[in-house]
Residue frames as a rotation matrix with the C-alpha (Angstrom) as fourth column:
UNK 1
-0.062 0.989 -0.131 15.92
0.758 -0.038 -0.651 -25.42
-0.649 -0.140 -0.748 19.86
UNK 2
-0.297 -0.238 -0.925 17.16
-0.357 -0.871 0.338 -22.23
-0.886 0.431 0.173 17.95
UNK 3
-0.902 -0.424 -0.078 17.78
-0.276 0.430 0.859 -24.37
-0.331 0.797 -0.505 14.75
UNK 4
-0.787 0.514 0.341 14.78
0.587 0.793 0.162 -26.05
-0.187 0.328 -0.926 14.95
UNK 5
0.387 0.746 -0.541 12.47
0.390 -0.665 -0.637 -22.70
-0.835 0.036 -0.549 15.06
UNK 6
-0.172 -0.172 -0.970 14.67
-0.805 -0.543 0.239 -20.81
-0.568 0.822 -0.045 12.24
UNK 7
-0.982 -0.178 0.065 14.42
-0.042 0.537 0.842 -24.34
-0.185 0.824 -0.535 10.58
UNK 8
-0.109 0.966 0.236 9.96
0.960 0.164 -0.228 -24.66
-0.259 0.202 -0.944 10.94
UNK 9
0.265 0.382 -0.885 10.07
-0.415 -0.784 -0.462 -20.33
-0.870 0.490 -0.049 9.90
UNK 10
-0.394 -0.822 -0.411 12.02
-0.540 -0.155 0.828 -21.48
-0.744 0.548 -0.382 6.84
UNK 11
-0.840 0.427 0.336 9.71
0.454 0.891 0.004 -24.37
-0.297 0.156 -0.942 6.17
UNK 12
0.261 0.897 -0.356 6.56
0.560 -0.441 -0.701 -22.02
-0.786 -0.017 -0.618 6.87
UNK 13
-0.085 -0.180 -0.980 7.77
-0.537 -0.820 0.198 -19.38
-0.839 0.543 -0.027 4.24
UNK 14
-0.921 -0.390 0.011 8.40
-0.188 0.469 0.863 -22.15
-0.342 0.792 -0.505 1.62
UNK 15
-0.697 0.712 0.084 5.41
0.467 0.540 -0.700 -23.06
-0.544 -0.449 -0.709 2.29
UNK 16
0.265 0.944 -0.194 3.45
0.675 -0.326 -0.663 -20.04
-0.689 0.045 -0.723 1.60
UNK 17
-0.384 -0.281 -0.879 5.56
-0.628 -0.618 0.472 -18.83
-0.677 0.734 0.061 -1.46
UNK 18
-0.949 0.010 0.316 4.65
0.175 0.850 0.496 -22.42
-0.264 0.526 -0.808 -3.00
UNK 19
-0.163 0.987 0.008 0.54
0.970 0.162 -0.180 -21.61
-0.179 -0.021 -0.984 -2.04
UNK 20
0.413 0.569 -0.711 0.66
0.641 -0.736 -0.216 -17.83
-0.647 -0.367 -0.669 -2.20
UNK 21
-0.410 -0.874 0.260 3.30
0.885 -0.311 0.347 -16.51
-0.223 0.373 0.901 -4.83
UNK 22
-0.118 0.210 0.971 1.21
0.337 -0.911 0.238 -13.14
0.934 0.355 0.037 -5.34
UNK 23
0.928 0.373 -0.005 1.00
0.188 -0.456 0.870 -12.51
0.322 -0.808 -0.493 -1.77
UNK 24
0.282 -0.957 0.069 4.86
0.920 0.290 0.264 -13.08
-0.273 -0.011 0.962 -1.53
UNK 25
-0.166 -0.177 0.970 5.19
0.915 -0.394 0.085 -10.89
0.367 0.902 0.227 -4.36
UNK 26
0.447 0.543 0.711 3.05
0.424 -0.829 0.366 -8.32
0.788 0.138 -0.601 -2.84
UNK 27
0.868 0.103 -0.485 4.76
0.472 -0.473 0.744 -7.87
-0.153 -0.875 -0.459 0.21
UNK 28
-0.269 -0.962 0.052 7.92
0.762 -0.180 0.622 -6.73
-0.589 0.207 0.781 -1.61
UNK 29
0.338 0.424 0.840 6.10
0.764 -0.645 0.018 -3.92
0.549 0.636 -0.542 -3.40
UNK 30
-0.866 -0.293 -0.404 7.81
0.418 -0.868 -0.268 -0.54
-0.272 -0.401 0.875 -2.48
UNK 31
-0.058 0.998 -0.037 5.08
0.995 0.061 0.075 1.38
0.077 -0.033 -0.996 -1.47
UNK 32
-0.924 -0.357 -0.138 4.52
0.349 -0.933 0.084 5.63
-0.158 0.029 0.987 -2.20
UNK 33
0.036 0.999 0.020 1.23
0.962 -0.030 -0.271 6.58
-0.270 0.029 -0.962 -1.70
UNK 34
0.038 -0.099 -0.994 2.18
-0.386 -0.919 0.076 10.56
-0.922 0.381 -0.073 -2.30
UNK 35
-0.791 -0.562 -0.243 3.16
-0.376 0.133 0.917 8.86
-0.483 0.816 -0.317 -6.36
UNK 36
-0.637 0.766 -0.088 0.30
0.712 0.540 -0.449 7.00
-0.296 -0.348 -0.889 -6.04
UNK 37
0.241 0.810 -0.534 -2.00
0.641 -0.546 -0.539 9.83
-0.729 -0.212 -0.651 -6.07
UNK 38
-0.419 -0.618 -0.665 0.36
-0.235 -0.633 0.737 12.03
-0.877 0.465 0.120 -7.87
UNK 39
-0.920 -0.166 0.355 -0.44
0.289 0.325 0.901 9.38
-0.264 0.931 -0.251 -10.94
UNK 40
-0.195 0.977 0.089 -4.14
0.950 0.211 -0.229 8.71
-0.243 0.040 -0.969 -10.44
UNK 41
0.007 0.233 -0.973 -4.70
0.040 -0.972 -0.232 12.56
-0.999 -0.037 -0.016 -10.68
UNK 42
-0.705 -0.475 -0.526 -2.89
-0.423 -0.313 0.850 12.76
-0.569 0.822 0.019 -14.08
UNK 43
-0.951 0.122 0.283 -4.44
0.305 0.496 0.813 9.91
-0.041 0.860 -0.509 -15.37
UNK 44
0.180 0.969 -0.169 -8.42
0.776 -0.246 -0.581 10.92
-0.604 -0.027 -0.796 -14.03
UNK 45
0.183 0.761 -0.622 -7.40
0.294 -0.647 -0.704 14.14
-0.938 -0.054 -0.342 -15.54
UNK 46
-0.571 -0.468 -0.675 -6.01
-0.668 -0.212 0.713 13.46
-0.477 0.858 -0.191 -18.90
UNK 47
-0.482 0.399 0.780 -8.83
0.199 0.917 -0.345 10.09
-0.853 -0.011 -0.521 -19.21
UNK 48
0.728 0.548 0.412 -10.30
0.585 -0.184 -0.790 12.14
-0.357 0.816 -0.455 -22.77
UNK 49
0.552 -0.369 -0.748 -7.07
-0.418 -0.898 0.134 13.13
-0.721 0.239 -0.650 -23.65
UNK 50
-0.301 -0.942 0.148 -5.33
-0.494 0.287 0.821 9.96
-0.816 0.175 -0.551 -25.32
UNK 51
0.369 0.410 -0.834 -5.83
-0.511 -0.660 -0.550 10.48
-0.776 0.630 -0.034 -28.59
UNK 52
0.340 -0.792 -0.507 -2.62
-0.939 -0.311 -0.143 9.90
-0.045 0.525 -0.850 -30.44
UNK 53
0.505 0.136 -0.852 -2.43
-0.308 0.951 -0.031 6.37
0.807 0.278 0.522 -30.96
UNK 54
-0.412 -0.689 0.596 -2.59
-0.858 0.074 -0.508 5.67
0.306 -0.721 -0.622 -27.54
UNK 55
-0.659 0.381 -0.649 -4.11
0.527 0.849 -0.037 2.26
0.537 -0.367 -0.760 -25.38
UNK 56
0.303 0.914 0.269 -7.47
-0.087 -0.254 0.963 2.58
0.949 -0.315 0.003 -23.50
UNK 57
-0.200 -0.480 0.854 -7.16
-0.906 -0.242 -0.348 2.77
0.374 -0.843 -0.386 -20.06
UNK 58
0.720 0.593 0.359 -8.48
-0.689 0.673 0.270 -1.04
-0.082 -0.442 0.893 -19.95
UNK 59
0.809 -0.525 -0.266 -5.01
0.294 0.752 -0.590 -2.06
0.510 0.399 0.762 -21.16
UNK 60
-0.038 -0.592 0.805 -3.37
-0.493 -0.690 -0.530 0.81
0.869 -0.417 -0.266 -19.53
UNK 61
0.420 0.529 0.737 -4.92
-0.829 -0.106 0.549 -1.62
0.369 -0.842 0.395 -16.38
UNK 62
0.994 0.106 -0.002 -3.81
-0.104 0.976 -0.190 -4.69
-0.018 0.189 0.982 -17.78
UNK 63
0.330 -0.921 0.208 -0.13
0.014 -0.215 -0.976 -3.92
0.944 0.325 -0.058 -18.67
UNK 64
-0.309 -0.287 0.907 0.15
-0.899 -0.222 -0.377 -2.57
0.310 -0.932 -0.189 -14.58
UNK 65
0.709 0.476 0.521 -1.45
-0.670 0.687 0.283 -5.73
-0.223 -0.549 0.805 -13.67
UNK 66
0.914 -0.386 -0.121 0.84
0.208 0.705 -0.678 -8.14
0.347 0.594 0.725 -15.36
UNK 67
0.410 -0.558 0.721 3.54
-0.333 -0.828 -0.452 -5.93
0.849 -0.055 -0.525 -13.76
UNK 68
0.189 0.199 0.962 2.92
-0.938 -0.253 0.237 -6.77
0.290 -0.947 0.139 -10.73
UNK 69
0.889 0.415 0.195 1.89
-0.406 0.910 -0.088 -9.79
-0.214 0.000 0.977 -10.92
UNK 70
0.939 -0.334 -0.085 4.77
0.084 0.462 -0.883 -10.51
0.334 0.822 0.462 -12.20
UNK 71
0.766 -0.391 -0.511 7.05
0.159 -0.654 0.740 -8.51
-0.623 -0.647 -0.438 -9.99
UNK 72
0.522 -0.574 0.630 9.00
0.796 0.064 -0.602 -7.62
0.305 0.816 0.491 -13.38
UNK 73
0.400 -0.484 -0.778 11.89
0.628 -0.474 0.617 -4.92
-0.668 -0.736 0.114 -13.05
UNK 74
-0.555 -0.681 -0.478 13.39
-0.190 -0.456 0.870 -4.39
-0.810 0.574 0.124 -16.50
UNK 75
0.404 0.864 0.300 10.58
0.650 -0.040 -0.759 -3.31
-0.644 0.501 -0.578 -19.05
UNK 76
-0.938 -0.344 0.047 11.02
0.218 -0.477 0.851 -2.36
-0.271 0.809 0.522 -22.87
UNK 77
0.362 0.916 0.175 8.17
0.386 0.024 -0.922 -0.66
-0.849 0.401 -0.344 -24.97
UNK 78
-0.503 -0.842 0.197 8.05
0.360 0.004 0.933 -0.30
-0.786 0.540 0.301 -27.81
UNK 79
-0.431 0.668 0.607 6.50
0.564 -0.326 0.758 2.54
0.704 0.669 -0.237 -29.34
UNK 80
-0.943 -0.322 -0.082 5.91
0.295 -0.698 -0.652 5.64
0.153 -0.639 0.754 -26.86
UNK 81
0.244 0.771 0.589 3.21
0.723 -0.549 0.419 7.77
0.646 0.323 -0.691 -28.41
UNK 82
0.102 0.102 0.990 2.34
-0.285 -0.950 0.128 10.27
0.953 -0.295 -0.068 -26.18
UNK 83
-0.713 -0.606 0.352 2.95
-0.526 0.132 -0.840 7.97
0.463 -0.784 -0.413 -22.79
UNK 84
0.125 0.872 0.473 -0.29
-0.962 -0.011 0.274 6.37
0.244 -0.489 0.837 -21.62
UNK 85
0.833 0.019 -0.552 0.82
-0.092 0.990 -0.105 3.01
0.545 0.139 0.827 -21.93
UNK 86
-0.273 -0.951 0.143 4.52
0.129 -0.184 -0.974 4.17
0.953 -0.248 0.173 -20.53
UNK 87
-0.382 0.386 0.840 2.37
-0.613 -0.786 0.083 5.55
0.692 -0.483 0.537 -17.63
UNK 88
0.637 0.729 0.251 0.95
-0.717 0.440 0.540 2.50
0.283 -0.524 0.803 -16.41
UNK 89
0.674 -0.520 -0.525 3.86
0.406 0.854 -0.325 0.11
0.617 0.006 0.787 -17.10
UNK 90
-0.339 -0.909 -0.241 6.26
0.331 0.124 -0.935 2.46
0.880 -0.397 0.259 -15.01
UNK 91
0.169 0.587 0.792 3.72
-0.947 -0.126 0.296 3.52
0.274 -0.799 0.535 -12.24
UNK 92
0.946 0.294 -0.137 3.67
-0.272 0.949 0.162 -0.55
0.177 -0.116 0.977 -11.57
UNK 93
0.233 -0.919 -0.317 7.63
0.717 0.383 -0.583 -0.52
0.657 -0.092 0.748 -11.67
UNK 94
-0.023 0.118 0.993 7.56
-0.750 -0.659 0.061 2.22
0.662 -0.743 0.104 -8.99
UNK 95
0.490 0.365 0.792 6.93
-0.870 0.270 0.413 -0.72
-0.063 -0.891 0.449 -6.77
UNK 96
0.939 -0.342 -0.009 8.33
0.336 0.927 -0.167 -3.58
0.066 0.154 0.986 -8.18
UNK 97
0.396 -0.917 -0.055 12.09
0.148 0.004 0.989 -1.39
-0.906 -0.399 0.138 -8.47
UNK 98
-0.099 -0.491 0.866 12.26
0.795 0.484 0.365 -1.62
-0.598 0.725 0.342 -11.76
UNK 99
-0.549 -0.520 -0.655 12.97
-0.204 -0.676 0.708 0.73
-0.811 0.522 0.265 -15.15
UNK 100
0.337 0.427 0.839 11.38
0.231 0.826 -0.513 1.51
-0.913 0.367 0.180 -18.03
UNK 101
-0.953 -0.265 0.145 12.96
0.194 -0.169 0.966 1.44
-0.232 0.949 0.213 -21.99
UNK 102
0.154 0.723 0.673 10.76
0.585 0.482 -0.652 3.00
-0.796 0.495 -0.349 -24.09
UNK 103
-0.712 -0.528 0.463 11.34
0.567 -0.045 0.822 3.54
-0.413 0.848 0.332 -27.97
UNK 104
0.704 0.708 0.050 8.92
0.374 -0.310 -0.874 6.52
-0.604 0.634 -0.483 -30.35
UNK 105
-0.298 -0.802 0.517 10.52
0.896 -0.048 0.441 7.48
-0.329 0.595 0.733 -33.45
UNK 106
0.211 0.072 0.975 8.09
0.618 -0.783 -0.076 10.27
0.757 0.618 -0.210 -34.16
UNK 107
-0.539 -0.727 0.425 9.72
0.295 -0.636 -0.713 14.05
0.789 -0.259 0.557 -32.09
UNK 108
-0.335 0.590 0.734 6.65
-0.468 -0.781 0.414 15.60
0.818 -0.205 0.538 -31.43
UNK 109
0.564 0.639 -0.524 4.94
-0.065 0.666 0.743 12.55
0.823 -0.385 0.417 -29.86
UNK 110
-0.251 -0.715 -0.653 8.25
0.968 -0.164 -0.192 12.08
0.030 -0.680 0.733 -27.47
UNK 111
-0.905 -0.313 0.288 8.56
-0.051 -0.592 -0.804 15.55
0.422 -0.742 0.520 -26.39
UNK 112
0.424 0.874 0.235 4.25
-0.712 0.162 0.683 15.27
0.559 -0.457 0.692 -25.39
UNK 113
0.586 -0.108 -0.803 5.64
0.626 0.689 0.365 11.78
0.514 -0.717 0.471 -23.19
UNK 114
-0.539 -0.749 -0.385 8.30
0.530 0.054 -0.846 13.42
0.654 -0.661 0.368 -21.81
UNK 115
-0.408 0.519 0.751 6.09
-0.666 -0.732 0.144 16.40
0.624 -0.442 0.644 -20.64
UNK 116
0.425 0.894 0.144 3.27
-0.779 0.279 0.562 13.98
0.462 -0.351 0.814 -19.42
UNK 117
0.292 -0.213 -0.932 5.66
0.729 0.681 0.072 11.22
0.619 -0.701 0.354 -17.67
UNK 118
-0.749 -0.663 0.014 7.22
0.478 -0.555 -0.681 14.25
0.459 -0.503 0.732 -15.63
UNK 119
-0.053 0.725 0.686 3.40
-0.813 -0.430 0.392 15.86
0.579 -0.537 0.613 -14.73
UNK 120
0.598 0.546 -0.586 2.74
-0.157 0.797 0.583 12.45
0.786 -0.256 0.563 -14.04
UNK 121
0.386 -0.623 0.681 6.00
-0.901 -0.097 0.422 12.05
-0.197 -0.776 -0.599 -11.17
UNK 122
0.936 -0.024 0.351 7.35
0.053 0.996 -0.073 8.79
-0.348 0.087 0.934 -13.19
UNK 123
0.672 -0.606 -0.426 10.33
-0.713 -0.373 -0.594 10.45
0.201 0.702 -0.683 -15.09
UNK 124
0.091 -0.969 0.232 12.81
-0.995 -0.097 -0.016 9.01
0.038 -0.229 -0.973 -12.88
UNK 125
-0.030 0.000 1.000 11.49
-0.108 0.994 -0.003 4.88
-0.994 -0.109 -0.030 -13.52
UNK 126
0.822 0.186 0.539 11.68
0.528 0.109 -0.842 5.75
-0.215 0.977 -0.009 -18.14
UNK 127
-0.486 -0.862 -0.144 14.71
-0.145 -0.083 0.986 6.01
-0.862 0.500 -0.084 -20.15
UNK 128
0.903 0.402 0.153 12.48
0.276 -0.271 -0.922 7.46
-0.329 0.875 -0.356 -23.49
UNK 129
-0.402 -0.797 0.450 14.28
0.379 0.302 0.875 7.24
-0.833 0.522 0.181 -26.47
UNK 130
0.178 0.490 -0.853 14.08
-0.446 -0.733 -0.514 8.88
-0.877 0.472 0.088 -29.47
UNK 131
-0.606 -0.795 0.028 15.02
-0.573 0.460 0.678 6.60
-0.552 0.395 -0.734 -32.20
UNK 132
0.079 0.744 -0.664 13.98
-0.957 0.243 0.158 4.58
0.278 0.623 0.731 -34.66
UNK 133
0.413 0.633 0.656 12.96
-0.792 0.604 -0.084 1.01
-0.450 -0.484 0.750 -33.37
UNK 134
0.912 -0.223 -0.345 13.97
-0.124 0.652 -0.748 -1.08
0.392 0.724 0.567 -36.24
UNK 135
0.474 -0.861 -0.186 17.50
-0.028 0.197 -0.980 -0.52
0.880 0.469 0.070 -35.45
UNK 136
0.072 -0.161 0.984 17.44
-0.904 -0.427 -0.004 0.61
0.421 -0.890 -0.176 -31.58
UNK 137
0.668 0.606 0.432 15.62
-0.744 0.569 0.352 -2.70
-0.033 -0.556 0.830 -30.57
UNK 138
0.750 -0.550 -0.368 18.35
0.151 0.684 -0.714 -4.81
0.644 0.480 0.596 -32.46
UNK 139
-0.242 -0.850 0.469 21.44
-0.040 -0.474 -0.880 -2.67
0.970 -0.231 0.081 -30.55
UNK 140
0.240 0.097 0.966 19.58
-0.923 -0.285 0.258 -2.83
0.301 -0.954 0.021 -26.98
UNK 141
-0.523 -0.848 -0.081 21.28
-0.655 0.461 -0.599 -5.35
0.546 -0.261 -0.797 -24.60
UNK 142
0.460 0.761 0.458 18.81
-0.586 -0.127 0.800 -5.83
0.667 -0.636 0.388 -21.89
UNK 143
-0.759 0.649 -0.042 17.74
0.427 0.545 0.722 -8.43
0.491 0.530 -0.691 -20.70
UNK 144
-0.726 0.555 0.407 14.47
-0.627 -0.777 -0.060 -7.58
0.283 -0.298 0.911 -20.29
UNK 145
-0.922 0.379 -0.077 11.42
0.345 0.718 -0.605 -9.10
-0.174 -0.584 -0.793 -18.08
UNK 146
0.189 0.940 -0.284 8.45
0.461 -0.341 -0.819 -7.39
-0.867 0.024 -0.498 -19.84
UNK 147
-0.938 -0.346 0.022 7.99
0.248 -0.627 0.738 -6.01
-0.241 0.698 0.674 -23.41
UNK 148
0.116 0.976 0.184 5.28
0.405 0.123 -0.906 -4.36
-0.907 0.180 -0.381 -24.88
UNK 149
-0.890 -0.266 0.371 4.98
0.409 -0.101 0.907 -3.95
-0.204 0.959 0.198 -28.51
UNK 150
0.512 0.858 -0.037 2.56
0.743 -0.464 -0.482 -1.10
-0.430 0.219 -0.876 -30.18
UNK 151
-0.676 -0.378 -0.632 4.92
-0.516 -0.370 0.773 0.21
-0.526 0.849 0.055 -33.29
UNK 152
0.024 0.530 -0.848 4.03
-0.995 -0.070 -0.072 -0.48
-0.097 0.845 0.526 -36.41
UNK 153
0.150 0.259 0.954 2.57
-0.531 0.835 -0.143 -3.72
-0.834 -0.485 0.262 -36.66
UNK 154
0.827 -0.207 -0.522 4.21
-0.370 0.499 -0.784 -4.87
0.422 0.842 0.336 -39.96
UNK 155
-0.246 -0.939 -0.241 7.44
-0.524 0.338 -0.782 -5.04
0.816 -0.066 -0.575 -38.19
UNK 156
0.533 -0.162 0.830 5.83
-0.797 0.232 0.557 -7.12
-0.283 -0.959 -0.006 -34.55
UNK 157
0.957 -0.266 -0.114 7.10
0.269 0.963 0.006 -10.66
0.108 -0.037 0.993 -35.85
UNK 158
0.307 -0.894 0.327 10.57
0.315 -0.229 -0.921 -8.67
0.898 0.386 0.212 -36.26
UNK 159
0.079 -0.017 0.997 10.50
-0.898 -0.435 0.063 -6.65
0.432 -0.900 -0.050 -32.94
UNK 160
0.874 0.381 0.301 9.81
-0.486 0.703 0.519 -10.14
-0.014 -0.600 0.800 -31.25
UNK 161
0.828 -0.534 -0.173 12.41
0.274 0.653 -0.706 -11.94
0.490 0.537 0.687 -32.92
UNK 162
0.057 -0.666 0.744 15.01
-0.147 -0.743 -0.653 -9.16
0.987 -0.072 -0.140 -32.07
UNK 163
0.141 0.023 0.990 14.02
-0.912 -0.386 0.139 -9.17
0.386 -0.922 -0.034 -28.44
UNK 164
0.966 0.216 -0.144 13.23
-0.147 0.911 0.385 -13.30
0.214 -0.351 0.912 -27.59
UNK 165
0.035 -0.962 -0.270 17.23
0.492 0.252 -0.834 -13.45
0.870 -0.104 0.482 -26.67
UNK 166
-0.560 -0.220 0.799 16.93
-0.297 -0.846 -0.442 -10.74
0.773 -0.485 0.408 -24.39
UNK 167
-0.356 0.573 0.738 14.17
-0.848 -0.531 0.003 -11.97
0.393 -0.625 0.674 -22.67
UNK 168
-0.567 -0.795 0.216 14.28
-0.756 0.397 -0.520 -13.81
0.328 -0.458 -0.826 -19.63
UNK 169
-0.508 0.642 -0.574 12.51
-0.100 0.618 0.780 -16.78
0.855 0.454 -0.250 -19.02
UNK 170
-0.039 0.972 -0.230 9.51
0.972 0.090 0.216 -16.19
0.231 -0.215 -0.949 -17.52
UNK 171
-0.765 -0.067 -0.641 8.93
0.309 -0.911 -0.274 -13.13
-0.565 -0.407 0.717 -18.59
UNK 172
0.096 0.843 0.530 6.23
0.807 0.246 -0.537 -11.61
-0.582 0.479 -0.657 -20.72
UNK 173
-0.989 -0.091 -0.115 6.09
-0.069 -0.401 0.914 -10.13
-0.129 0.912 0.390 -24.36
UNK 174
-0.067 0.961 -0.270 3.34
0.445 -0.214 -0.870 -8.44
-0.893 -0.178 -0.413 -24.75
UNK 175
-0.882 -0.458 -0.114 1.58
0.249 -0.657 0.711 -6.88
-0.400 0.599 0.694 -27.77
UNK 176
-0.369 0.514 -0.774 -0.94
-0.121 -0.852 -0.509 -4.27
-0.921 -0.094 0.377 -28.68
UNK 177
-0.281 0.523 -0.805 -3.72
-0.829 -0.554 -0.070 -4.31
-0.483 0.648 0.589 -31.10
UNK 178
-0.957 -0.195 -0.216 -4.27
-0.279 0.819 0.501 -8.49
0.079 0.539 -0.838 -31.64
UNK 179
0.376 0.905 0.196 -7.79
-0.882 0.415 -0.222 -10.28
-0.283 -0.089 0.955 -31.59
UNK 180
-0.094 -0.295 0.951 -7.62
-0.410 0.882 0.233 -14.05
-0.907 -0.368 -0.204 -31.68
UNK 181
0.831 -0.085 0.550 -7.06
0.528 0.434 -0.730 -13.91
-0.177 0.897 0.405 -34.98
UNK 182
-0.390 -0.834 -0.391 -4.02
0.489 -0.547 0.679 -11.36
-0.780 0.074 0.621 -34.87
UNK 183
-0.550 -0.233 0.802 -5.66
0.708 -0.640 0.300 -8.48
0.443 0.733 0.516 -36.43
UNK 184
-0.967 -0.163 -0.197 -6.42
0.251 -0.751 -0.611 -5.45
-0.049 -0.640 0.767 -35.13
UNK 185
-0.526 -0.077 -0.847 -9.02
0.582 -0.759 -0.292 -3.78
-0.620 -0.647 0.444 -34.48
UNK 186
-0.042 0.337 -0.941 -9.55
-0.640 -0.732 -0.233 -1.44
-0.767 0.592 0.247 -37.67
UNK 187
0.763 0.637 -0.111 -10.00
-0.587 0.611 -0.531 -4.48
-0.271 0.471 0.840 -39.64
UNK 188
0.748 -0.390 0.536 -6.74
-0.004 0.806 0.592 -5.82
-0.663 -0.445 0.602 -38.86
UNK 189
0.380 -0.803 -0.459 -3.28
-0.829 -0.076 -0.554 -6.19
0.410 0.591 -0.695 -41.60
UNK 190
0.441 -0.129 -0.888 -1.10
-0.156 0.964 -0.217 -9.37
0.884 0.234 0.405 -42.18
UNK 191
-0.179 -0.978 -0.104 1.63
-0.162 0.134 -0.978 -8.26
0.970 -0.158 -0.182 -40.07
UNK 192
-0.249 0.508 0.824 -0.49
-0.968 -0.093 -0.235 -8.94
-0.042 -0.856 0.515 -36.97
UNK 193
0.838 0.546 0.005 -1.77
-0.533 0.820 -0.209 -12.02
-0.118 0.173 0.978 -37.77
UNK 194
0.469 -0.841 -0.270 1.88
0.023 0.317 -0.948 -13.06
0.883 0.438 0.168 -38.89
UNK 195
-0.625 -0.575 0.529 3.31
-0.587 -0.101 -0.803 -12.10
0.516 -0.812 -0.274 -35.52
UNK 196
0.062 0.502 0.863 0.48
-0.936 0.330 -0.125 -13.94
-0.348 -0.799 0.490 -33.47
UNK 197
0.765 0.219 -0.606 0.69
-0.491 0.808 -0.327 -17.34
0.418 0.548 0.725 -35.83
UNK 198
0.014 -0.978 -0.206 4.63
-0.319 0.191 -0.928 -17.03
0.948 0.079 -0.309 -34.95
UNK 199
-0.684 -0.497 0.534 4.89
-0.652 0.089 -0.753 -16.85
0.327 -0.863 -0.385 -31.65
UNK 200
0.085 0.444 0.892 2.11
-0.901 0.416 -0.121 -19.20
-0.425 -0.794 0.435 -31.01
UNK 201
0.346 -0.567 -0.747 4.15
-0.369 0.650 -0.664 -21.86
0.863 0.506 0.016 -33.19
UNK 202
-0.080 -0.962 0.260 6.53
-0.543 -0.176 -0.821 -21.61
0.836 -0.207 -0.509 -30.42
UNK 203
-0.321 -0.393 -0.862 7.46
0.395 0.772 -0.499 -24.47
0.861 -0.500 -0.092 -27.56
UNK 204
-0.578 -0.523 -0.626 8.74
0.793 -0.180 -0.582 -22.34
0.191 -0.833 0.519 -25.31
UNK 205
-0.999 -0.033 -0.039 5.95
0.051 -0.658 -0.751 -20.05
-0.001 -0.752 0.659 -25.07
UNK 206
-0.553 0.799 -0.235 2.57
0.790 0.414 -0.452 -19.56
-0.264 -0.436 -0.860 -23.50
UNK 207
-0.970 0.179 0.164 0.00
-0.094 -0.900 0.425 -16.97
0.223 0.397 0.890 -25.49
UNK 208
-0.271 0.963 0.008 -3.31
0.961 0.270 0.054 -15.96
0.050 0.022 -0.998 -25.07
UNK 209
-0.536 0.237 0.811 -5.27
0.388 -0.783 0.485 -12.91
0.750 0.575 0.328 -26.54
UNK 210
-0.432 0.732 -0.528 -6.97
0.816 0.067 -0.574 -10.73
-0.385 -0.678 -0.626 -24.20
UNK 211
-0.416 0.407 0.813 -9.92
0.749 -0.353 0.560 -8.64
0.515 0.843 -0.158 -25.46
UNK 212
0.080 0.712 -0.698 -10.61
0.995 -0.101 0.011 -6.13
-0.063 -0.695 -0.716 -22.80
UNK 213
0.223 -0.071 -0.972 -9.59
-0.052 -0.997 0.061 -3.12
-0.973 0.037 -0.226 -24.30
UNK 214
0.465 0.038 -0.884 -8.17
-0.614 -0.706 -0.353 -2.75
-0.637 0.707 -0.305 -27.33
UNK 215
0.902 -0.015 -0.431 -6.71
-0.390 0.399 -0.830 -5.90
0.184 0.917 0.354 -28.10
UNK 216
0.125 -0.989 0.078 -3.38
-0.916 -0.145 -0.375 -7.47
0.382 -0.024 -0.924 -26.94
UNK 217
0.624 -0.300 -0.722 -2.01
0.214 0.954 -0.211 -11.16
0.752 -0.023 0.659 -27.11
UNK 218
0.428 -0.289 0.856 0.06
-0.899 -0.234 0.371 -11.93
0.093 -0.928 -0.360 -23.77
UNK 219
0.733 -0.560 -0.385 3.23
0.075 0.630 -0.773 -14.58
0.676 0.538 0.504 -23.87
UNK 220
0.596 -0.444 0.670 5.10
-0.761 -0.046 0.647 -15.93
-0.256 -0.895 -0.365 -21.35
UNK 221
0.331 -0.537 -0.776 7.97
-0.676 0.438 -0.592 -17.47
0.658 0.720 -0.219 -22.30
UNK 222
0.960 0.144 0.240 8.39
-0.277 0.607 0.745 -20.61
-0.038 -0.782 0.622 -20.23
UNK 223
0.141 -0.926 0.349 12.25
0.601 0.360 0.713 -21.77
-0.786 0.110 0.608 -21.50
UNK 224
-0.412 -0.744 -0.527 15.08
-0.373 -0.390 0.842 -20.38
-0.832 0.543 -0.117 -23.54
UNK 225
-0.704 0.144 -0.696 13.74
-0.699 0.030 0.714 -23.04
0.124 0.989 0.079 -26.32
């Protein structure tokens, strides 16, 4: 009779990862309501503060959502600024367990993240890097289950490239500043449009542009090829 009850829980679970996989997900969320607050604060009280080529706080929403959703663990960015975007993507790995890489080549801008992931109480889920991208992104190992791209948007088709080994399949490669034409924003540049043409060329992955904030094309990579 044992057997047959651990065998109908075993069923029932299959069951309701098959019909529920975000409720699944959710109950594995490590949960820190003191961190929680800790963030919200920062962000309510820094919300007119991200200047510095940072992301609105509608992507800053999206990025944590996709997190989750995902229950990703091992997140790259690429392209720091001052941390708002870093802010949301490792607040969201606070729960999921997970780490984030992220890459700014310019000083100032890094030391302003480091300050503001450390007011914020995230320090200890970002491994910030000082470095230049081009060469960093090539030399990291990963693999990684989330990227977000929001360097300089001549090099995204390159950044992609570089990373699409690394990254595992179903994961998502994300990237900052696209309209459904792959140009930004400020009236857009090739190297956008070139990076969104590429990757939606591709087989093995699944894109689509969302437009609630500032722009940013979203790619799940279903297989290796």
């Amino acid at each position: 009779m044992k057997k047959r009850k651990i065998f109908g829980l075993m069923v029932c679970l299959l069951i309701t990862a098959s019909l529920f996989p975000g409720q699944v997900k959710a109950q594995t969320l490590k949960e820190n309501p003191a961190l929680d607050e800790k963030v919200k604060k920062f962000l309510s009280d820094h919300s007119r503060q991200w200047y510095d080529m940072n992301i609105p706080t509608a992507d800053g929403q999206t990025l944590y959502d996709l997190v989750i959703k995902g229950n990703y663990k091992s997140a790259l960015e690429i392209g720091t600024s001052t941390g708002h975007s870093g802010i949301w993507i490792a607040w969201a790995l606070s729960k999921t367990g997970g780490k984030l890489i992220t890459i700014d080549i310019d000083k100032e801008r890094y030391k302003t993240a480091i300050e503001n992931f450390k007011q914020a109480g995230l320090s200890e889920y970002i491994d910030a890097r000082l470095a230049d991208a081009h060469s960093l992104v090539k030399e990291l190992k990963g693999p990684f289950d989330f990227v977000f791209s929001d360097a300089d948007k001549d090099w995204y088709k390159n950044y992609f490239i570089d990373v699409d080994p690394k990254l595992k399949g179903g994961g998502c490669f994300t990237a900052h500043n696209i309209n459904q034409r792959g140009m930004g924003g400020r009236g857009g540049n090739s190297g956008q449009g070139a990076y969104l043409d590429y990757i939606k060329s591709l087989k093995n992955y699944e894109t689509t542009v969302n437009t609630s904030g500032g722009g940013m094309s979203i790619s799940y990579k279903k297989a290796e090829k």
